[in-house]
C-alpha positions as CSV (number, residue, x, y, z in Angstrom):
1,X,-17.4,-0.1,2.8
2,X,-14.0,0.2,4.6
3,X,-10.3,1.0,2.4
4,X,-7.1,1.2,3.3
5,X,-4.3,1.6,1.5
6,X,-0.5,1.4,1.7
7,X,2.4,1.8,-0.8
8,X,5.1,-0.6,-0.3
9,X,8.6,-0.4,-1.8
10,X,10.8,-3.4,-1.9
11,X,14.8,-3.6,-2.9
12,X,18.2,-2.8,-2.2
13,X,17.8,1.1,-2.0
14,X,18.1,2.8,1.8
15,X,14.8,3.6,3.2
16,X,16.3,6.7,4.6
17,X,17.0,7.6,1.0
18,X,13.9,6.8,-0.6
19,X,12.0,8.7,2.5
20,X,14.6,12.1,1.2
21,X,13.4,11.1,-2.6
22,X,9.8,10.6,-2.2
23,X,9.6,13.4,0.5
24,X,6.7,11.8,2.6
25,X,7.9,10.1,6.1
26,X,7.3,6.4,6.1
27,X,5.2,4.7,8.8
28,X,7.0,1.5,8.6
29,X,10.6,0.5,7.5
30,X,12.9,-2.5,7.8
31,X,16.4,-3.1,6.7
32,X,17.9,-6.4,5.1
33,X,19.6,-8.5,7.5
34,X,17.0,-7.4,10.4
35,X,15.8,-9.6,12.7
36,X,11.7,-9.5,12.0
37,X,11.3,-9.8,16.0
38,X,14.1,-8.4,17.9
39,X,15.0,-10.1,20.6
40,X,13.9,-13.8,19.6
41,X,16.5,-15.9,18.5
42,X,14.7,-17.7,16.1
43,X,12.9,-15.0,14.1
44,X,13.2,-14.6,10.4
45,X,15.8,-12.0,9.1
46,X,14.8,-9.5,6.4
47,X,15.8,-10.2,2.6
48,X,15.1,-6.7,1.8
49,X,14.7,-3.1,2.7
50,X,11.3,-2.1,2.9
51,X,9.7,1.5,2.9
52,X,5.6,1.9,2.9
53,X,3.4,4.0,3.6
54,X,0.0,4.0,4.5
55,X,-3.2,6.4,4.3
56,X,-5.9,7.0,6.9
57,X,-8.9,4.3,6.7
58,X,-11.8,5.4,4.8
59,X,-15.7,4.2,4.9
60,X,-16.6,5.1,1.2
61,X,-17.8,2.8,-1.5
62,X,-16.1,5.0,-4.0
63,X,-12.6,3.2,-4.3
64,X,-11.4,5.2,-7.2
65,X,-12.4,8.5,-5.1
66,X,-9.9,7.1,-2.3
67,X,-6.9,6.1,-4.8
68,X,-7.1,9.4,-6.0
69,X,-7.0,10.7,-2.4
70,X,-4.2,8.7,-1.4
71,X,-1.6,9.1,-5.0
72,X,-2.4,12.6,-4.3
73,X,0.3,12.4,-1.1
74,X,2.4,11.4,-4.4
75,X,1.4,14.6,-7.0
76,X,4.8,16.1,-6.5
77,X,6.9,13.3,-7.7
78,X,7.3,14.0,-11.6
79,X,9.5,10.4,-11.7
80,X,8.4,6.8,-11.4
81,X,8.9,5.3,-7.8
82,X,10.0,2.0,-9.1
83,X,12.6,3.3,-11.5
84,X,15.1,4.2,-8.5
85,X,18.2,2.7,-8.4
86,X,17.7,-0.5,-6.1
87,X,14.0,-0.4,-6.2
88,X,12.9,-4.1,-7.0
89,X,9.1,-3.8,-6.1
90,X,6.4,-0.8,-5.7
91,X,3.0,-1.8,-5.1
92,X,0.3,0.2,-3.5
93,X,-2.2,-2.7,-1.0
94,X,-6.0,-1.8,-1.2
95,X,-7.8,-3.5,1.4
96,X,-11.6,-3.6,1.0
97,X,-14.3,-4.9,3.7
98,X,-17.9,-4.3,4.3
99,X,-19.9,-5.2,7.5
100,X,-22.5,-7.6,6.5
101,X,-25.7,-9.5,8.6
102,X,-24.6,-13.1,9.4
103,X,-27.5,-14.3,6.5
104,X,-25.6,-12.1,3.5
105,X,-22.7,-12.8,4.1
106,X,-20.7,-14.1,0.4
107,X,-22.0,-11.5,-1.4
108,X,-19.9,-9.7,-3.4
109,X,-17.5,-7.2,-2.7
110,X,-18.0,-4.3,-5.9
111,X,-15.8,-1.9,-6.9
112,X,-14.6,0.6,-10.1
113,X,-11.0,2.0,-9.9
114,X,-11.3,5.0,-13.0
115,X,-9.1,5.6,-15.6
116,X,-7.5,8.7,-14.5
117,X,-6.9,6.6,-10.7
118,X,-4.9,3.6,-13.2
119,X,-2.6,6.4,-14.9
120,X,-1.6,8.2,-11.9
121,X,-0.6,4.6,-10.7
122,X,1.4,3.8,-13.7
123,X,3.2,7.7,-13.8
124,X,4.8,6.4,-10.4
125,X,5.3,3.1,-11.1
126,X,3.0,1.3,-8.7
127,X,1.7,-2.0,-9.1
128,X,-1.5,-3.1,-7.4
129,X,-2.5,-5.7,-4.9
130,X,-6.3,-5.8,-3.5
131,X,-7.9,-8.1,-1.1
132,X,-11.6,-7.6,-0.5
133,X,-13.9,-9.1,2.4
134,X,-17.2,-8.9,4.4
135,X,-16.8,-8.8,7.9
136,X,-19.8,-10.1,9.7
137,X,-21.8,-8.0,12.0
138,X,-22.5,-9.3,15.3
């Protein structure tokens, strides 16, 4: 199986401030009012600042063993991400796929996130989103 994960922070507060707060450099950020394609006169504009970061791709079955991983980037933090001022949304995205052969592919996509993983998680205030999928093997 393949994870990735990202945390993603939503609101009014400055990137540049949460970046100083949470103490870990972000791999993406926008800013509200942005255009979401420079240069294109038509593109969308930003409702909100955005902050996330994401973690290196795994291939391990053990999802829980890769949360843990990943909040660890997090252990220093003795607050909850989502309770700073301007913070409307904190979600950490779990993206699961698994190469299968062309005559299995539907099968299910299986997974345990532990107890100790869902604490951590709810100490710093993160939500959870996951998408799973088989990717099929040529």
């Amino acid at each position: 199986m393949h994870v990735r994960i990202s945390a993603r922070v939503l609101g009014e507060m400055s990137p540049d401030y949460l970046t100083d707060v949470i103490g870990l450099s972000p791999h993406d950020v926008s800013r509200k009012g942005e255009k979401r394609m420079p240069g294109r006169e038509d593109s969308a504009i930003y409702r909100n600042n955005s902050w996330s970061y994401e973690g290196r791709p795994y291939d391990c079955s053990d999802v829980s063993l890769v949360l843990r991983e990943f909040l660890g980037e997090f252990r220093h933090l003795d607050f909850s991400i989502a309770e700073i001022n301007g913070v409307t949304w904190c979600c950490l995205d779990v993206l699961i796929s698994r190469d299968v052969d062309v005559d299995r592919d539907g099968q299910i996509v299986g997974f345990e996130i532990a107890n100790d993983v869902l604490r951590d998680m709810y100490r710093l205030g993160f939500s959870l989103q996951i998408a799973a999928r088989n990717d099929l093997s040529s």
